[in-house]
C-alpha positions as CSV (number, residue, x, y, z in Angstrom):
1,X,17.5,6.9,-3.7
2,X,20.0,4.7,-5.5
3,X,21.7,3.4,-2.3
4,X,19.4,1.3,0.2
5,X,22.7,0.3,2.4
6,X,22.2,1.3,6.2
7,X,19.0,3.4,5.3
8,X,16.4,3.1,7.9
9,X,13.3,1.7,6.6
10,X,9.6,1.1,8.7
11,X,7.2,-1.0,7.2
12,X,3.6,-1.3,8.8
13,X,1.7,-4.4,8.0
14,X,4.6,-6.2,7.9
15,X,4.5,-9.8,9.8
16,X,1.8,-11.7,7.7
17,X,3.6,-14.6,5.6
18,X,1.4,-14.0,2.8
19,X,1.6,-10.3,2.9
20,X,2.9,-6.9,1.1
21,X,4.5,-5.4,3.5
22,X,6.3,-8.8,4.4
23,X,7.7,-8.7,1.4
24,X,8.7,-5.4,1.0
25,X,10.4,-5.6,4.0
26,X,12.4,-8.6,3.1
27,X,13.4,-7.0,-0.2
28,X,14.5,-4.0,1.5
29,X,16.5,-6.3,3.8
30,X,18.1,-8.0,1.2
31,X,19.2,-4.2,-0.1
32,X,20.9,-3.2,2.6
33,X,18.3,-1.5,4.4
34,X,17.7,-1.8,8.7
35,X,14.0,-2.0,8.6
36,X,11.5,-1.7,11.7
37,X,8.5,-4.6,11.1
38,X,5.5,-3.6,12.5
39,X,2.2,-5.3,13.2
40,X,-0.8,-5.9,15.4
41,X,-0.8,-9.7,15.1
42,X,2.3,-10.5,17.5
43,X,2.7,-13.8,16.8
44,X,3.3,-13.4,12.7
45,X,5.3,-10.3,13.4
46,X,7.6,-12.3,15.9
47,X,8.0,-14.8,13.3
48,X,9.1,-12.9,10.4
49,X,11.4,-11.1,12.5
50,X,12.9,-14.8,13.5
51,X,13.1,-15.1,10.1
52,X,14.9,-12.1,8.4
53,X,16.9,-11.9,11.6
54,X,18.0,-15.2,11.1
55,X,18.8,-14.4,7.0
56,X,21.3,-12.0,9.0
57,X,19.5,-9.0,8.3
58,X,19.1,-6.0,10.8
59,X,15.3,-6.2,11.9
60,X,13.5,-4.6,14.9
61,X,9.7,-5.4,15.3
62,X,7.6,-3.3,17.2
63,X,3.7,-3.8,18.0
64,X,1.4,-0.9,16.3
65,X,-2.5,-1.2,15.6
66,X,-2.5,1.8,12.8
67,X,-5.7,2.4,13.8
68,X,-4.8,3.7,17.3
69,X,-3.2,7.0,16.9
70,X,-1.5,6.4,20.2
71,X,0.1,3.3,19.3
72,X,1.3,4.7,16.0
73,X,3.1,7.8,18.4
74,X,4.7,4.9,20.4
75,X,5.9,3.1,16.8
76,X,7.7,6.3,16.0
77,X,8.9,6.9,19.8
78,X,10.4,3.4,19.4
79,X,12.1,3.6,16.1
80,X,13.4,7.3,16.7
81,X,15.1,5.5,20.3
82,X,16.5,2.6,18.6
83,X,17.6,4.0,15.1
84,X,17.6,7.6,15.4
85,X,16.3,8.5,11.8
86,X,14.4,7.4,9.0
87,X,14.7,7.0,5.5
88,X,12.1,5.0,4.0
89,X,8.3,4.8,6.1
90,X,5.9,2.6,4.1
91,X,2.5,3.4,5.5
92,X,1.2,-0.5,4.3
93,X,-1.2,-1.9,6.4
94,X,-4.6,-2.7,5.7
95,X,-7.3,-4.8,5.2
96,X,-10.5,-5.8,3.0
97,X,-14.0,-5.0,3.6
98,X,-17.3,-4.3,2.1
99,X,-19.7,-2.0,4.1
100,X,-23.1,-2.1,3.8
101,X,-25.0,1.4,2.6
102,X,-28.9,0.6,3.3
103,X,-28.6,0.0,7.3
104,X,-27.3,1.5,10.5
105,X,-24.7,-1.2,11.0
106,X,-21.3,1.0,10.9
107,X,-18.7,-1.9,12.0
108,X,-16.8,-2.6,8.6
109,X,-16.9,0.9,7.7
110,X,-15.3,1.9,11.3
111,X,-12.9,-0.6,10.8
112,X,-12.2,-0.4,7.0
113,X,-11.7,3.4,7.0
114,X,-9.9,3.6,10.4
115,X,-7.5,1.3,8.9
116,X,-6.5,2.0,5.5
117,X,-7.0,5.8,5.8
118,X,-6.6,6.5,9.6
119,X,-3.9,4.0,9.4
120,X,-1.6,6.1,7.1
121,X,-2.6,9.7,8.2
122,X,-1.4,8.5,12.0
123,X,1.6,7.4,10.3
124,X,2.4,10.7,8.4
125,X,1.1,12.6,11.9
126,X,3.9,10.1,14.1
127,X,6.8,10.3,11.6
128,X,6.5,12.8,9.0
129,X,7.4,15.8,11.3
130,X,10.1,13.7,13.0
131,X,11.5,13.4,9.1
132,X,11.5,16.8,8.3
133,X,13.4,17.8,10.9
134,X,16.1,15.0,9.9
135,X,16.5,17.1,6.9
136,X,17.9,14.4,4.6
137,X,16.3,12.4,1.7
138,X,13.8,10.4,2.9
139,X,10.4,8.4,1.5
140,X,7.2,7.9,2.5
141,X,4.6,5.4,0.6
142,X,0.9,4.7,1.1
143,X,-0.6,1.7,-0.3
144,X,-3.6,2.4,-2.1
145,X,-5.7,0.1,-4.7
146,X,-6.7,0.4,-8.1
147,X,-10.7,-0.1,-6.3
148,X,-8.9,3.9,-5.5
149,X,-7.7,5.5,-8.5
150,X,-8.6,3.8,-11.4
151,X,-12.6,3.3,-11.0
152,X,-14.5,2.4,-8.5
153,X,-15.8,-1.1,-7.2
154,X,-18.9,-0.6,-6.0
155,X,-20.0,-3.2,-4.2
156,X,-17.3,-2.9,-1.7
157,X,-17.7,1.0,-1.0
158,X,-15.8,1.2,2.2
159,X,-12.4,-0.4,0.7
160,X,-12.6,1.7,-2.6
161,X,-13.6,5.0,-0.2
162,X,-10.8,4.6,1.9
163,X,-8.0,3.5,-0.8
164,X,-9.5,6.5,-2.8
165,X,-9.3,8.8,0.1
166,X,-5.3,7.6,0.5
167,X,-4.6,8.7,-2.6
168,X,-6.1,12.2,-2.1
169,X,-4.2,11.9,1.0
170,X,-0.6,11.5,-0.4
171,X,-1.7,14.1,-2.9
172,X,-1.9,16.3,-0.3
173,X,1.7,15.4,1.8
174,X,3.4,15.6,-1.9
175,X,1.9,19.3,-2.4
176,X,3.1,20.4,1.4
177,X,6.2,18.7,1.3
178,X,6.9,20.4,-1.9
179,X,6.2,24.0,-0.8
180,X,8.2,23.6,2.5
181,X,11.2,22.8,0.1
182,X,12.0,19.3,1.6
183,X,13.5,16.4,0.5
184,X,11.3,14.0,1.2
185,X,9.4,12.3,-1.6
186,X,5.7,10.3,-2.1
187,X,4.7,7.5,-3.6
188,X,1.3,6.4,-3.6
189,X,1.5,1.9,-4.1
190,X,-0.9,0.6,-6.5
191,X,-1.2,-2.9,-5.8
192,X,-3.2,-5.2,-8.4
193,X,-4.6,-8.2,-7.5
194,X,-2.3,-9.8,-4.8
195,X,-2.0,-13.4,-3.8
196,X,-2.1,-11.9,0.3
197,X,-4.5,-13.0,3.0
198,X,-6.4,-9.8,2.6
199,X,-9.9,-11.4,2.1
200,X,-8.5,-14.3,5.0
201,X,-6.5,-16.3,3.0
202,X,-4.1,-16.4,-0.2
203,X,-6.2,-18.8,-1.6
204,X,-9.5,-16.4,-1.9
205,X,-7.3,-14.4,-4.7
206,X,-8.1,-16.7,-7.4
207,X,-11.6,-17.4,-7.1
208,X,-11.9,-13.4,-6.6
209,X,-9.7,-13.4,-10.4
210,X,-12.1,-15.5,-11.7
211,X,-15.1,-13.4,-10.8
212,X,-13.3,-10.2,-12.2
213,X,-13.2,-12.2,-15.4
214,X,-16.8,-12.6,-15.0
215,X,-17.4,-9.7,-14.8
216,X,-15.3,-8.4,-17.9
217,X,-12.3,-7.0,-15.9
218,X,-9.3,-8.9,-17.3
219,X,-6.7,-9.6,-14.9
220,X,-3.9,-12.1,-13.4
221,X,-2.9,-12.6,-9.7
222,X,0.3,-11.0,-8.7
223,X,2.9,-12.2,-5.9
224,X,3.4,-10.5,-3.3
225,X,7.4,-10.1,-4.1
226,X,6.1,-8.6,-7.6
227,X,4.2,-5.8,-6.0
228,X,7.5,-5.3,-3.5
229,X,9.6,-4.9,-6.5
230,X,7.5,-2.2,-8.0
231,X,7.7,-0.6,-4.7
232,X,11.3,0.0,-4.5
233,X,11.6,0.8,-8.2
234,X,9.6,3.8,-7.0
235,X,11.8,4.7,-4.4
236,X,15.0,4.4,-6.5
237,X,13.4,6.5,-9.6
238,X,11.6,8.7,-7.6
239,X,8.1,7.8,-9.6
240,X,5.3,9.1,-7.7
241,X,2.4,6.6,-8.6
242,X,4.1,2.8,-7.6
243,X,2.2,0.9,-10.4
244,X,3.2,-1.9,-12.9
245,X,4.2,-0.6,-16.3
246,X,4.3,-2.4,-19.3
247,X,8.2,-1.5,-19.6
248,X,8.1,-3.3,-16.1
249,X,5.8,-6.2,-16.8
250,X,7.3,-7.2,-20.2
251,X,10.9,-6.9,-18.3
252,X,9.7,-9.0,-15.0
253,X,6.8,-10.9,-16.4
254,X,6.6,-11.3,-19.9
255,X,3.9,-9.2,-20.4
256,X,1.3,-11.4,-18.1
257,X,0.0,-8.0,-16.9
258,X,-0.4,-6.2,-20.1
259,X,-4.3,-6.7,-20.5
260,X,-5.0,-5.8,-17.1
261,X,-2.8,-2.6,-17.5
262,X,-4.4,-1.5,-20.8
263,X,-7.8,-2.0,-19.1
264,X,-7.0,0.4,-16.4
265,X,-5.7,2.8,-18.3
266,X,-9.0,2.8,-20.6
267,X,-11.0,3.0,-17.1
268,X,-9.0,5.8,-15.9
269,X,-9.9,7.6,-19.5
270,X,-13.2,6.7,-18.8
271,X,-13.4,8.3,-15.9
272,X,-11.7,11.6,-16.9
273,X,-14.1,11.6,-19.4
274,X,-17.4,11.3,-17.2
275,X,-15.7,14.1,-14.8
276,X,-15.7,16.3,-17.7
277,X,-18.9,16.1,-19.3
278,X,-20.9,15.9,-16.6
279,X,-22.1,12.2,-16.9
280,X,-23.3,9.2,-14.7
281,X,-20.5,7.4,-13.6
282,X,-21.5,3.7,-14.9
283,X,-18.4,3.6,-17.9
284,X,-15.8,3.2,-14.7
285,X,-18.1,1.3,-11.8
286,X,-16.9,-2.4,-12.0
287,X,-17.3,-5.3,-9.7
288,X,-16.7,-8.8,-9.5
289,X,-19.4,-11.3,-10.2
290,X,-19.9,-14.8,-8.6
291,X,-22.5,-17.2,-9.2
């Protein structure tokens, strides 16, 4: 997609100030785009809509909790009425937890999985048949984690369970979508770490870098806008995995990402490698540590 102009785009997770999806939407504003903010919190959703409808953009906000199949039927009901199509559905919402494996307490997992998984599978359930139908271009993105894909961090099993089982997930739509000829593309986002309020507050972001570093995990703290820009690269090149480069990160950022990205990519190796010779999985587990 090379032209964002008067393309319909829906953004879940989009009305936090410190958030992904609030920035993607904006940038897709700023393209062109008419995008459809959606949230469960109604206060920041009402506010970011004040605000990109006062940058003269073309918003619409609409309540959804992702988690609630229902609400996410009523989401597509209310786009579908008001726009008539879409072009872009960014499945983004989602939230941090840890999720304990030694009890009977369920809550964080319940939460965590119904979420970041349930969260995008409602989505693709809501809007996905509506879009084949449409029978135009269109793109839908799940945001995933490198906790997902790259290795595991262990000591938050529900998040990395659920962002892995995303990317399975969109793995799957890209397959079907394929075989029924359409042309709708995936893109699975792989956000690094993100100055958001994921963990409750931007400010959480560095004190979480500095116990990756701790713990041997090189990395540097991304804005939100950075992660946005990766996002609609993907859409305009068609690039199935939404992840930094280092052609990107030595164009946008001087290369500030460039240790983190080499140490994925040795993780991801690592990984392959346990997969195939049958070995324990401790060369790709990796956690933060804090004193």
């Amino acid at each position: 997609m090379d032209e964002f102009t008067d393309k319909i785009a829906v953004v879940t997770g989009s009305g936090g100030r410190y958030g992904i999806g609030r920035a993607t939407a904006t940038l897709l504003a700023e393209q062109g785009c008419k995008v459809v903010l959606s949230d469960i919190d109604d206060t920041a959703l009402k506010a970011t809509e004040q605000e990109l409808s006062s940058a003269g953009h073309d918003v619409f906000a609409v309540h959804a909790d992702v988690a609630d199949f229902e609400s996410v039927k009523r989401l597509a009901d209310a786009v579908y009425d008001h726009y008539g199509q879409v072009d872009i559905l960014h499945l983004n919402a989602g939230v941090a937890g840890v999720g304990t494996l030694f009890d009977d307490d369920l809550t964080d997992w319940n939460r965590t999985v119904g979420i970041n998984f349930f969260g995008i599978l409602h989505g693709i359930k809501a809007f996905v048949p509506r879009m084949i139908a449409q029978g135009t271009p269109a793109h839908v993105l799940g945001t995933s984690s490198s906790a997902g894909v790259v290795g595991v961090s262990y000591v938050t099993p529900s998040y990395s369970v659920s962002k892995q089982a995303v990317c399975t997930l969109l793995e799957s739509l890209y397959g079907q979508l394929r075989d029924l000829g359409t042309q709708i593309q995936v893109h699975v986002v792989l956000p690094p770490l993100t100055r958001t309020n994921l963990a409750g507050s931007p400010d959480v972001m560095p004190l979480v870098q500095q116990g990756l570093e701790k713990g041997g995990i090189p990395t540097s703290v991304a804005e939100p806008g950075e992660v946005a820009a990766t996002v609609v690269d993907a859409i305009r090149n068609g690039t199935f995995w939404a992840a930094n480069d280092h052609e990107a990160d030595d164009l946008r950022n001087a290369g500030r990402f460039a240790a983190a990205i080499d140490w994925e990519k040795d993780i991801f190796r690592k990984r392959a490698a346990s997969f195939s010779d049958r070995t324990a999985p401790d060369p790709y587990l990796w956690a933060a540590k804090f004193d």
